[in-house]
N, CA, C and O atoms as a CHARMM CRD file, in Angstrom:
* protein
*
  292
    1    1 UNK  N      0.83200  -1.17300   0.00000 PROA 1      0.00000
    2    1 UNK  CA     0.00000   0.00000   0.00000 PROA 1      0.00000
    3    1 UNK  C      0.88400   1.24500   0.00000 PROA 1      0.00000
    4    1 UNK  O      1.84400   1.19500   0.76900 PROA 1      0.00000
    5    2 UNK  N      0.66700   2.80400  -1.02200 PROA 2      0.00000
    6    2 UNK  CA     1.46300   3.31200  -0.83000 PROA 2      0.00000
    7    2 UNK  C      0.87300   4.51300   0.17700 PROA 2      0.00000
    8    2 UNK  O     -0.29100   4.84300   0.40400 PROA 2      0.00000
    9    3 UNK  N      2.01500   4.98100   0.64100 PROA 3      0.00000
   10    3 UNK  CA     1.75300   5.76900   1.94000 PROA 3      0.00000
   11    3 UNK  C      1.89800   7.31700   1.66400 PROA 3      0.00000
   12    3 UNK  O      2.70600   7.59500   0.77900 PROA 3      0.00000
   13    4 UNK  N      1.37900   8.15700   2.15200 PROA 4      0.00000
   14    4 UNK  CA     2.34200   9.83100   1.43800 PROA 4      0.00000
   15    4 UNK  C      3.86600   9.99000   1.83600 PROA 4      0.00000
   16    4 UNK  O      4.72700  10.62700   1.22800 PROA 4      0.00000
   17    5 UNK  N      4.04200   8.96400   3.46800 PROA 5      0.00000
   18    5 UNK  CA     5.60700   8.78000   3.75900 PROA 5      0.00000
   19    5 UNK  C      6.24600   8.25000   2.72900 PROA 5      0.00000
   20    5 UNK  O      7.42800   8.57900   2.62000 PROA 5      0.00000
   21    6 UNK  N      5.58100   7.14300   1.52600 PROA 6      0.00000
   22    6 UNK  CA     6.70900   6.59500   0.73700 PROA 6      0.00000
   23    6 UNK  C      6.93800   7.64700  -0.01000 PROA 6      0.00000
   24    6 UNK  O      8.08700   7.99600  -0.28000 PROA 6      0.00000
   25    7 UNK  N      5.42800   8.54600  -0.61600 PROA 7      0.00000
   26    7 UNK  CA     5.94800   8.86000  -2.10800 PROA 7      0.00000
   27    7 UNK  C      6.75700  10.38300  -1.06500 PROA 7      0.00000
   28    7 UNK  O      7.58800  10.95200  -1.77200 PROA 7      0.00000
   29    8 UNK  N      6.69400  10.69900  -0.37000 PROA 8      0.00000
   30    8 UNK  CA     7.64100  12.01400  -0.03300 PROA 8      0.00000
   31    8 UNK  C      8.85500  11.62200   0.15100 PROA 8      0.00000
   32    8 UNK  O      9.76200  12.45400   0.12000 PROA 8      0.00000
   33    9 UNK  N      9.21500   9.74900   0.46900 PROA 9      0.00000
   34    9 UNK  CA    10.76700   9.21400   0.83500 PROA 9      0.00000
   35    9 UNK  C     11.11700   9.24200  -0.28400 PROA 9      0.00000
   36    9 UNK  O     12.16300   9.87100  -0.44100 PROA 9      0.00000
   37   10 UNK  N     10.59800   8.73400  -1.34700 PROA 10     0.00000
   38   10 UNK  CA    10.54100   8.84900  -3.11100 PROA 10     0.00000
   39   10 UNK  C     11.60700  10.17200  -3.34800 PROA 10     0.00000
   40   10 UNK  O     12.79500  10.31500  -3.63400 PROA 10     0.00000
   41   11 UNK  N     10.67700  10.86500  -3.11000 PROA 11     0.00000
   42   11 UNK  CA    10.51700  12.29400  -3.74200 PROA 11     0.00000
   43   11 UNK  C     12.03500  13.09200  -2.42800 PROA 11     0.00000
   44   11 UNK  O     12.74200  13.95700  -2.94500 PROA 11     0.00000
   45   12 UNK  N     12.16500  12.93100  -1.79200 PROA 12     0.00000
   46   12 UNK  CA    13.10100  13.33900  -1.37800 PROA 12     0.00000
   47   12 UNK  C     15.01600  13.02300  -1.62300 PROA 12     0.00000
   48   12 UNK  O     16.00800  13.74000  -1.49100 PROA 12     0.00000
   49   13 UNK  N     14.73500  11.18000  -2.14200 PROA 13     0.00000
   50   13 UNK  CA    15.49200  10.43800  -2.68200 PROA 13     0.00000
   51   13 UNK  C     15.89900  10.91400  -3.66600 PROA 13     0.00000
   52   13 UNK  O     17.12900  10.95000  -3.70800 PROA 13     0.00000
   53   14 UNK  N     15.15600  11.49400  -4.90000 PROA 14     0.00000
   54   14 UNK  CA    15.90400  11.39100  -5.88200 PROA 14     0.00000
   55   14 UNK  C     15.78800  13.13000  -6.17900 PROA 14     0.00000
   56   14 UNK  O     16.21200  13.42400  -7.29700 PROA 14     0.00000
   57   15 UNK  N     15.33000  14.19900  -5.43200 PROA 15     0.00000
   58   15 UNK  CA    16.06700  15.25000  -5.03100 PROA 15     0.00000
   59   15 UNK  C     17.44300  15.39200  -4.93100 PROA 15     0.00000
   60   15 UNK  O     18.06800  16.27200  -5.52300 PROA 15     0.00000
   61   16 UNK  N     18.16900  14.16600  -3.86100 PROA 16     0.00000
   62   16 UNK  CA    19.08000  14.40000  -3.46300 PROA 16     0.00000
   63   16 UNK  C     20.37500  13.90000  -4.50900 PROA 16     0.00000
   64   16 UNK  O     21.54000  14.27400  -4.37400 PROA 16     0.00000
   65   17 UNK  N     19.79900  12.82600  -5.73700 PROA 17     0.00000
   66   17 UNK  CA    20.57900  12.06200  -6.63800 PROA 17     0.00000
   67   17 UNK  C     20.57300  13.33100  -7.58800 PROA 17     0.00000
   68   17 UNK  O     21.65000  13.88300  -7.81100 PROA 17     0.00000
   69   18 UNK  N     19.45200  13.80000  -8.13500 PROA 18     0.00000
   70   18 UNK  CA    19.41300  14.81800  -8.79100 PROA 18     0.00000
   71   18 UNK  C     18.91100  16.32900  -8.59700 PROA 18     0.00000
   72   18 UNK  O     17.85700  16.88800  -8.90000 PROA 18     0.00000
   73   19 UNK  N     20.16600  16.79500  -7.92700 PROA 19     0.00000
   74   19 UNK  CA    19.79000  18.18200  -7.03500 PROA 19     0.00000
   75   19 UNK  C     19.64800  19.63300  -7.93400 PROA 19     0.00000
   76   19 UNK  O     19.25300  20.65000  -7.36500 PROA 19     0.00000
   77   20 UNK  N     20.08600  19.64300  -9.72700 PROA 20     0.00000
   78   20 UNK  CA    20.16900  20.80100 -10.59300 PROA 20     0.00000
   79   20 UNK  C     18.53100  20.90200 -11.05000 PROA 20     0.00000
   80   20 UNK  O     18.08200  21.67700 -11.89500 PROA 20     0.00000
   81   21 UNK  N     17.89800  20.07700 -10.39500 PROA 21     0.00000
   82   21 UNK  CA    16.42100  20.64900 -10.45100 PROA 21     0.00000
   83   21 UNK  C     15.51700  21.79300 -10.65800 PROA 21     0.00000
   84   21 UNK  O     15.01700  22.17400  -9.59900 PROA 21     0.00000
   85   22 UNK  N     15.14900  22.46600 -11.71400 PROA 22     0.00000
   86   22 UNK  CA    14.60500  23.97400 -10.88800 PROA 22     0.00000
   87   22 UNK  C     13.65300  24.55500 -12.11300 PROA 22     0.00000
   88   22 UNK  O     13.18100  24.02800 -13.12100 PROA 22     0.00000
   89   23 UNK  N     13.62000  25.30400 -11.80000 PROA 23     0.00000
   90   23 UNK  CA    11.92500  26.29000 -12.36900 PROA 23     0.00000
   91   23 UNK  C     12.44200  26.65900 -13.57000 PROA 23     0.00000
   92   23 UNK  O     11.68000  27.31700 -14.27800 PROA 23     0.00000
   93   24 UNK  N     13.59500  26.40300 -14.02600 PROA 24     0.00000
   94   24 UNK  CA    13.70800  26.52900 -16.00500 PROA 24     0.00000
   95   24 UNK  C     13.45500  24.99800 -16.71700 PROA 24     0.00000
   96   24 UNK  O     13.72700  24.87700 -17.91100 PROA 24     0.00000
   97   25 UNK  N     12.93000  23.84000 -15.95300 PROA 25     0.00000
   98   25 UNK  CA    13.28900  22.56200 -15.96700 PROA 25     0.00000
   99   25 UNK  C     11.48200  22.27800 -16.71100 PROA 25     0.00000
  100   25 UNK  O     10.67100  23.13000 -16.35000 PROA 25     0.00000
  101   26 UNK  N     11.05200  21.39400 -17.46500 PROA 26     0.00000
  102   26 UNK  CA    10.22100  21.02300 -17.71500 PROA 26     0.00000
  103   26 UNK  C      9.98200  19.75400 -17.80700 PROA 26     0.00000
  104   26 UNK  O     10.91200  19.20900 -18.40100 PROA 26     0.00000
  105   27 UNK  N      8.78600  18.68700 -17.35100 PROA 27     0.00000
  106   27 UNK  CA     9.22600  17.33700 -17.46300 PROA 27     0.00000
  107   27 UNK  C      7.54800  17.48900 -17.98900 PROA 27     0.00000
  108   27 UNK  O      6.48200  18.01800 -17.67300 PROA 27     0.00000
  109   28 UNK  N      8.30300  16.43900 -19.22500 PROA 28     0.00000
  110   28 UNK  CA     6.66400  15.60700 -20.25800 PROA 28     0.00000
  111   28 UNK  C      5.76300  14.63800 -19.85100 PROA 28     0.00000
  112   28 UNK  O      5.31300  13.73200 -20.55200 PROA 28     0.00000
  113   29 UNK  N      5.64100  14.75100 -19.27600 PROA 29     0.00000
  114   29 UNK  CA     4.08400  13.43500 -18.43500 PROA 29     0.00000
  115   29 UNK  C      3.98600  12.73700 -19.70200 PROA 29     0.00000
  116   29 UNK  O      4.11700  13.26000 -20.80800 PROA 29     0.00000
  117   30 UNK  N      3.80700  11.82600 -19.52000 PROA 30     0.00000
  118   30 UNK  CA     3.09500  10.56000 -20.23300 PROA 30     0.00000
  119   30 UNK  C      2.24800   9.25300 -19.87000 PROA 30     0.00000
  120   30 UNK  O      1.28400   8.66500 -20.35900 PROA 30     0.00000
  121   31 UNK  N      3.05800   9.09800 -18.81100 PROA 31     0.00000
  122   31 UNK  CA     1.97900   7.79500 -17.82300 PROA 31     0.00000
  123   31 UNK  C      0.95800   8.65100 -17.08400 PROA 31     0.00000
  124   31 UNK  O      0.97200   9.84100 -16.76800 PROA 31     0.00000
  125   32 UNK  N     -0.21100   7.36800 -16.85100 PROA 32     0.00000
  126   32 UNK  CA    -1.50600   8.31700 -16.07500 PROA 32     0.00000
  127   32 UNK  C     -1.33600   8.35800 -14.61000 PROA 32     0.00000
  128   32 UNK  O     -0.95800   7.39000 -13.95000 PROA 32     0.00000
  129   33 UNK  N     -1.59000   9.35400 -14.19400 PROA 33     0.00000
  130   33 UNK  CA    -1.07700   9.94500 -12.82800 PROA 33     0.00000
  131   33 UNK  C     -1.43600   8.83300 -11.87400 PROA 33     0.00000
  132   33 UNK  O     -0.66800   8.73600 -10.91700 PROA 33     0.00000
  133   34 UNK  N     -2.52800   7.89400 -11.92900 PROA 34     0.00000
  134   34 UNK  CA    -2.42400   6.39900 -11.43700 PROA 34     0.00000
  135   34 UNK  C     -1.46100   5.61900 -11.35800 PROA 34     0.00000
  136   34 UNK  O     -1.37700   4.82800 -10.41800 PROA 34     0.00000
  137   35 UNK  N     -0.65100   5.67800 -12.21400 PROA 35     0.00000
  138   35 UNK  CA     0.72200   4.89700 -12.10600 PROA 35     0.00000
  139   35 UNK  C      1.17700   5.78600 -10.94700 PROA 35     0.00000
  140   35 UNK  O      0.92400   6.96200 -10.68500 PROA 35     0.00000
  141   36 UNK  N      2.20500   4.52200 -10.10400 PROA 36     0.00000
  142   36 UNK  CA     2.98200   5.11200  -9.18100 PROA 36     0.00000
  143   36 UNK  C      3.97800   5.92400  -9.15000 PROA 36     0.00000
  144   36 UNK  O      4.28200   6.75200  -8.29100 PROA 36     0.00000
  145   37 UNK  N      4.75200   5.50200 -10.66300 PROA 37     0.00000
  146   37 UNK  CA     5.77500   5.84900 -10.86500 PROA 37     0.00000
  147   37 UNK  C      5.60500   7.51200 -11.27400 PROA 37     0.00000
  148   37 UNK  O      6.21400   8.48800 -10.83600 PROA 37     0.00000
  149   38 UNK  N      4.69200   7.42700 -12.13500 PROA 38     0.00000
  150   38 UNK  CA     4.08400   9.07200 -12.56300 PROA 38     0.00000
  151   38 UNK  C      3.72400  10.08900 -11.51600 PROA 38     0.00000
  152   38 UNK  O      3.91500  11.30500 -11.51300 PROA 38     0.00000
  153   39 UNK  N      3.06300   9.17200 -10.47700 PROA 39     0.00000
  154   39 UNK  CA     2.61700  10.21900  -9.00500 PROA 39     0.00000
  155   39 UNK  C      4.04400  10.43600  -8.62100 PROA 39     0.00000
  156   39 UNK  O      4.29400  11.60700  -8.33700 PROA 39     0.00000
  157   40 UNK  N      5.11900   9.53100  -8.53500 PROA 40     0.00000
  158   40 UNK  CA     6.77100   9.88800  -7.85600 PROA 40     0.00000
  159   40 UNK  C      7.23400  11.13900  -9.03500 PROA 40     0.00000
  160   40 UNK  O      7.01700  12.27900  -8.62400 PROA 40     0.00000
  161   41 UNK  N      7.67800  11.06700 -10.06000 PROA 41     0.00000
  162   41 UNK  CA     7.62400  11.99000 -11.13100 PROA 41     0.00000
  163   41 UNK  C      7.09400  13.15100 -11.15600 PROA 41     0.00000
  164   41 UNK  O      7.84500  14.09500 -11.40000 PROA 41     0.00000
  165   42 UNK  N      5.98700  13.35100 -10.97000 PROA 42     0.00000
  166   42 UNK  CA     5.36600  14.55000 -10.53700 PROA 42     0.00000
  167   42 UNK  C      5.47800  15.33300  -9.43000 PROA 42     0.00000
  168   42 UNK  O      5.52500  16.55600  -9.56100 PROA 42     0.00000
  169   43 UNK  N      5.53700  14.73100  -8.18600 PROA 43     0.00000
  170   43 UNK  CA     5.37000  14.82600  -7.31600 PROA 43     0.00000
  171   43 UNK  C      7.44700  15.58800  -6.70400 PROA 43     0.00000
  172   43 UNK  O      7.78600  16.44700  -5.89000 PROA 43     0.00000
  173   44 UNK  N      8.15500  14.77400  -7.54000 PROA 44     0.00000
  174   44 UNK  CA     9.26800  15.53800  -7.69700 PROA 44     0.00000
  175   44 UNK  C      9.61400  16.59400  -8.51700 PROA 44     0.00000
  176   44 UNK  O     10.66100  17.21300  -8.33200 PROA 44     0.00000
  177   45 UNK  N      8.77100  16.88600  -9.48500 PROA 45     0.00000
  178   45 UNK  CA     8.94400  18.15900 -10.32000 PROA 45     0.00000
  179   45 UNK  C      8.30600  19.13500  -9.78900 PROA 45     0.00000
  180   45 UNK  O      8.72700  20.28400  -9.92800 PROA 45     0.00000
  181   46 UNK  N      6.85900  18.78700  -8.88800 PROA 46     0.00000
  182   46 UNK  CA     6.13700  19.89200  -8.21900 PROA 46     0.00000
  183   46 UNK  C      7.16000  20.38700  -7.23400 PROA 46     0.00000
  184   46 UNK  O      7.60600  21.53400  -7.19200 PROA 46     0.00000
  185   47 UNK  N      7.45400  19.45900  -6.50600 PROA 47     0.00000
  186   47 UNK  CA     9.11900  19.75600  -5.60600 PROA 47     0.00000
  187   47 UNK  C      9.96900  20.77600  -5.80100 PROA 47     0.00000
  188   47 UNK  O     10.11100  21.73300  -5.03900 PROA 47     0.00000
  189   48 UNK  N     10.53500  20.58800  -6.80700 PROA 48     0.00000
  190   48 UNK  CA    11.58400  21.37900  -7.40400 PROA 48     0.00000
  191   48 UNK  C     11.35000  22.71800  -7.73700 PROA 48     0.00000
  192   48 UNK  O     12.23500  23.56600  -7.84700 PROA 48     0.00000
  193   49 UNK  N      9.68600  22.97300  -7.95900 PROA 49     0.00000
  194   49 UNK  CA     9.21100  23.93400  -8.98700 PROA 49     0.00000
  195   49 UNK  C      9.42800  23.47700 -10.54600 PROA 49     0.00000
  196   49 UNK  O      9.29200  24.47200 -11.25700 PROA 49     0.00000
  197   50 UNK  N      9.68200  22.45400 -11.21600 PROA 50     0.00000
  198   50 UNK  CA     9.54000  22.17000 -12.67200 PROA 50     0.00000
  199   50 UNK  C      8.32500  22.47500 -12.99700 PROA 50     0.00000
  200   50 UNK  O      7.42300  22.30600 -12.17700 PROA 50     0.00000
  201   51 UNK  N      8.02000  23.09300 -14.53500 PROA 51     0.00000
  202   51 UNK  CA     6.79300  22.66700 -14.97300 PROA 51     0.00000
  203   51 UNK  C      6.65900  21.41800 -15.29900 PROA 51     0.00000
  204   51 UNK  O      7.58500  20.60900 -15.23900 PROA 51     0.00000
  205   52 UNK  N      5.23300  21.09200 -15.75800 PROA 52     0.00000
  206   52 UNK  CA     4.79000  19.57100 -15.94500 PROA 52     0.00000
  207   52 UNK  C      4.14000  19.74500 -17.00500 PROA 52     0.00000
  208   52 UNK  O      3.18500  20.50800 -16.86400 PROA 52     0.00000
  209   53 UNK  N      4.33800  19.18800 -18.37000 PROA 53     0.00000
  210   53 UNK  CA     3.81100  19.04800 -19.55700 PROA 53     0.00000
  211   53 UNK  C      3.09400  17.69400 -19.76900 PROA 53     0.00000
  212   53 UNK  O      3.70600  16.75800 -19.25400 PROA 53     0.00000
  213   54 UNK  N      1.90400  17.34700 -20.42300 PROA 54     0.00000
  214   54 UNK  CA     1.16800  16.51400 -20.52100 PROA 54     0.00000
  215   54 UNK  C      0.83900  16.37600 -22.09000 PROA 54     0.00000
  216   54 UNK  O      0.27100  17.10700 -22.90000 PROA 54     0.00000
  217   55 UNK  N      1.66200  14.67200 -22.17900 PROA 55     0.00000
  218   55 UNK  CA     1.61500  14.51600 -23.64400 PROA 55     0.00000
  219   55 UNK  C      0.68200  13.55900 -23.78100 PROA 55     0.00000
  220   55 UNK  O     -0.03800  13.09100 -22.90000 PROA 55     0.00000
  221   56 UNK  N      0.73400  13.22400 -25.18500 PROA 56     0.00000
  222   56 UNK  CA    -0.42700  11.90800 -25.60700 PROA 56     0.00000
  223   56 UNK  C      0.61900  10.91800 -26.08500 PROA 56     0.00000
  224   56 UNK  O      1.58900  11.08000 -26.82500 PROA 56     0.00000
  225   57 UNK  N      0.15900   9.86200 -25.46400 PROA 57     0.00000
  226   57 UNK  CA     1.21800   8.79200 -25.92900 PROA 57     0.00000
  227   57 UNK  C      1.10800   8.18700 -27.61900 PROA 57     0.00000
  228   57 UNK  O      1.79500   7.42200 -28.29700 PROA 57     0.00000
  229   58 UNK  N     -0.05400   8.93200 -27.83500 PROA 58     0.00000
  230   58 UNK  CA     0.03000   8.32700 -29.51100 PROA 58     0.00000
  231   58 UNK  C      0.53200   9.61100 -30.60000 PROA 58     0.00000
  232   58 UNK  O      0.54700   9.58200 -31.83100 PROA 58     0.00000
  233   59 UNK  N      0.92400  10.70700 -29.68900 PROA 59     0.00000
  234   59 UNK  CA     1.84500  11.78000 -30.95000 PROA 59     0.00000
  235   59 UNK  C      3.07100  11.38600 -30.15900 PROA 59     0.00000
  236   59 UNK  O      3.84400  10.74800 -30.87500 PROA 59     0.00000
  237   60 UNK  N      3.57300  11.57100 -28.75400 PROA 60     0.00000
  238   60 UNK  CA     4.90400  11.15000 -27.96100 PROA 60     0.00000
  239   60 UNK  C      6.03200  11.35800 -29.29300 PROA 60     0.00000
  240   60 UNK  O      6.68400  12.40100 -29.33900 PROA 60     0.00000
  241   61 UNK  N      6.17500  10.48600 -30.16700 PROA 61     0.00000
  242   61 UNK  CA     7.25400  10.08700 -30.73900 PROA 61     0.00000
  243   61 UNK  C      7.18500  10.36700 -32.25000 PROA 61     0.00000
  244   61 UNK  O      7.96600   9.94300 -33.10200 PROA 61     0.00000
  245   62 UNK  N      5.91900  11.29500 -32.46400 PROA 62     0.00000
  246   62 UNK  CA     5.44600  11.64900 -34.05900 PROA 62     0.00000
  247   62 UNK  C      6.74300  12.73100 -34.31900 PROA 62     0.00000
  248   62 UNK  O      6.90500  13.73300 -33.62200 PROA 62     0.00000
  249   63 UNK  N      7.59700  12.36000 -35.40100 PROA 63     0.00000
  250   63 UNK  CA     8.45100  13.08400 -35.78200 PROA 63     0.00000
  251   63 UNK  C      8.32000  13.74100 -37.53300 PROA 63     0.00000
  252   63 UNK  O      9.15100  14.00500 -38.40200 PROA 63     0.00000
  253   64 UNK  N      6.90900  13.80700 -37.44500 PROA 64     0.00000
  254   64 UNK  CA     6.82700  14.37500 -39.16700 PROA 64     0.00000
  255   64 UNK  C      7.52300  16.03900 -38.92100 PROA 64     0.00000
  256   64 UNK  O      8.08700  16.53300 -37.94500 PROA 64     0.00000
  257   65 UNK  N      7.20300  16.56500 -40.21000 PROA 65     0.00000
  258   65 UNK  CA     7.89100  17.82300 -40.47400 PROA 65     0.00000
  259   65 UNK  C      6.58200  18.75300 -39.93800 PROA 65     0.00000
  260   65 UNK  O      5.42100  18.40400 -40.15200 PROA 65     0.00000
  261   66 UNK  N      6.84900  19.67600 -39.39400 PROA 66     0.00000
  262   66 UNK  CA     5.86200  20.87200 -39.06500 PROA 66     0.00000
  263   66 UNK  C      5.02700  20.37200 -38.15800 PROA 66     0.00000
  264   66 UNK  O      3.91300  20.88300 -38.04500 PROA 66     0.00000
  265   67 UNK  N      5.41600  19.26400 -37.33100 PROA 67     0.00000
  266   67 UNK  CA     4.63900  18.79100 -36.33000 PROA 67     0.00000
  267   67 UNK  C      4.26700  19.32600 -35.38100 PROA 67     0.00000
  268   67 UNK  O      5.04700  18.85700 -34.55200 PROA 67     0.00000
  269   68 UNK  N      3.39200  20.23600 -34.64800 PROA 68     0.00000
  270   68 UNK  CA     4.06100  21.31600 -33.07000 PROA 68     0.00000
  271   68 UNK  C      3.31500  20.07200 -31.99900 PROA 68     0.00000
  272   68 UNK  O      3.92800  19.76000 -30.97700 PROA 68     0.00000
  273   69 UNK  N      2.27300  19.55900 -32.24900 PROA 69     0.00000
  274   69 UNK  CA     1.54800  18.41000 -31.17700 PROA 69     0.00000
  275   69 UNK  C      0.81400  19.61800 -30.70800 PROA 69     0.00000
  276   69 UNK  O      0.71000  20.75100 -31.17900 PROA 69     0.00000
  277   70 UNK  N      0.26100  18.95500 -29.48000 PROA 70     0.00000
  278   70 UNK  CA    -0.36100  19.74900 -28.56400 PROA 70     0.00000
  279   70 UNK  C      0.05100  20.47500 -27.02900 PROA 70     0.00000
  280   70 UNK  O     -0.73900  20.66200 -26.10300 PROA 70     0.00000
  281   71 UNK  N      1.38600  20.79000 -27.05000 PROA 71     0.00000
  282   71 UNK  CA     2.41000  21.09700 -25.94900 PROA 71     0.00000
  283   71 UNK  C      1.24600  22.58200 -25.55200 PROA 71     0.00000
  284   71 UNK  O      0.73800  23.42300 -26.29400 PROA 71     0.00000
  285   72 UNK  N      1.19800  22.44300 -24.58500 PROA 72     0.00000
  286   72 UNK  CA     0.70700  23.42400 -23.06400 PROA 72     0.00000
  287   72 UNK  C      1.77300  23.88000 -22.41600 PROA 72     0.00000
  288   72 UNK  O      2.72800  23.10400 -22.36900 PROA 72     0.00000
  289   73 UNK  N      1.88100  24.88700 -21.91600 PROA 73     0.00000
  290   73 UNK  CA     3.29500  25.55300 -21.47500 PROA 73     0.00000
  291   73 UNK  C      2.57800  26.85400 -20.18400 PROA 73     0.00000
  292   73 UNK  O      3.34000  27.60900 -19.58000 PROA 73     0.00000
């Protein structure tokens, strides 16, 4: 069962592995915030102050020409 102690032990953990963290930093969501791993992810960028961008996993990797997707900023 996860606890808010894990995901803040999470989230404090890899603060400390990766400390150049900060508010020019943007991280692309892709898993649904149900996943655990995505709530740890988030939950460390809210941390830091990163923004959090929210992609679709079926453009994710669309590399045509003049592509912009749907990026929110």
């Amino acid at each position: 069962m996860m606890t808010r102690g894990n995901i803040l032990s999470t989230c404090s953990s890899v603060m400390t592995i990766v400390p150049a963290l900060g508010s020019k930093d943007v991280y692309m969501a892709y898993l649904p915030l149900a996943h655990v791993l995505e709530l740890a992810a988030e939950t460390v960028m809210a941390a830091a102050g990163c923004a959090v961008g929210y992609g679709s996993t079926l453009t994710l990797t669309d590399i045509k020409q003049d592509k912009e997707g749907n990026k929110r900023f």
